[in-house]
N, C-alpha and C positions, 0 to 999 in steps of 0.2 A: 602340252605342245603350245608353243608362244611363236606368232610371227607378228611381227609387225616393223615399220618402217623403220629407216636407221638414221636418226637426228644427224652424226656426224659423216651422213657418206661421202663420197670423194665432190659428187656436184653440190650439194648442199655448202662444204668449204668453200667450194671457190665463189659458189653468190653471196655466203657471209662475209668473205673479203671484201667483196663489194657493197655492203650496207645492205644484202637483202636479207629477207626472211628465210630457213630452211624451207626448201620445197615441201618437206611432210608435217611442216608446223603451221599449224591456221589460226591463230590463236581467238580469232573471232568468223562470224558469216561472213566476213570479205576476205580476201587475198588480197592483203597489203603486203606494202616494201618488195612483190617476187614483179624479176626480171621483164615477167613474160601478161602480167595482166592487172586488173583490180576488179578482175569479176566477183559477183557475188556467189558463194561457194555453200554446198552442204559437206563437202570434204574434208579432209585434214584430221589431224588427231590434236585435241587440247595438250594430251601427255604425249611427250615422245622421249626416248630413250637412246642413249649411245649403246655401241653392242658391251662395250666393258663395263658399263651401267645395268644394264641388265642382267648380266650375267651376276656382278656383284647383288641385286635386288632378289632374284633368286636366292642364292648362296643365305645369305642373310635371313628368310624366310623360309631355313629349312630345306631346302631341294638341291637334292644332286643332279650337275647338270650332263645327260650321256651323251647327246650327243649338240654342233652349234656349228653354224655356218651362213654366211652370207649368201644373197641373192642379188639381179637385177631382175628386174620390171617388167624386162624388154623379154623377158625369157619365152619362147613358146608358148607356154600353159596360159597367160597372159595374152598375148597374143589371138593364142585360139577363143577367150572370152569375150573378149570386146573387139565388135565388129570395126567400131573407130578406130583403134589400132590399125588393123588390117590395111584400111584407106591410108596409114600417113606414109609417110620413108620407110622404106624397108631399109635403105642402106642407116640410116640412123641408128637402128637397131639394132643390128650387125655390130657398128662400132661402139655402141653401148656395151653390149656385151662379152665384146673383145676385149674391152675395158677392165669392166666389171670382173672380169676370170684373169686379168694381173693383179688385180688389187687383193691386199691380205680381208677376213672377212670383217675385219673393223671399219673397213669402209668402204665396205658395199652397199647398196640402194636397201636392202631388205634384207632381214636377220631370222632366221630360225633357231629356238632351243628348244628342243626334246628335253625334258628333266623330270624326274622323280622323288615323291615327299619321303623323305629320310624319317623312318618311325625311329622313338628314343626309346 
């Protein structure tokens, strides 16, 4: 089981339009190039993946993949973890995820594969 963030989600495009960095790309300790800061970070993934990236990287190494689907962020489960959630907009989240459940799973915030190694 693989989840991890989705380099091409739908908000990631639109700040790349704009000369920013993808929200789940950190490439260093700072958040450079993003919309919203240049704080110094421990967050972020060095490697990040589009979901038909992924899905091909599997594939390639053998694993069938059963089952794959995108996420948002904003979903509950999240929500219920982080208390700082909880304090920001509810309504923002809402429309996150109204969002996030039009969008096909290529370009949603967060990607799950469930897959299994294929013996020869």
């Amino acid at each position: 089981m693989i989840s991890t963030p989705n380099l091409a989600d739908f908000y990631s495009r639109l700040t790349f339009l704009f000369g920013y960095t993808p929200f789940s790309y950190n490439p260093s300790k700072f958040r450079v190039a993003t919309p919203f800061s240049n704080l110094e970070t421990n967050m972020g993934h060095k490697s990040v993946f589009t979901y038909k990236g992924l899905r091909q990287l599997l594939l390639i190494h053998g694993f069938k993949v059963i089952k794959s689907e995108g996420y948002c962020y904003c979903d509950r489960f999240y929500i219920d973890i982080d208390v700082g959630k909880r304090k920001r907009e509810v309504g923002f989240y809402r429309f996150r995820g109204i969002v996030n459940k039009l969008l096909p799973n290529s370009m949603r915030e967060g990607m799950l594969f469930i897959s299994k190694k294929v013996r020869k």
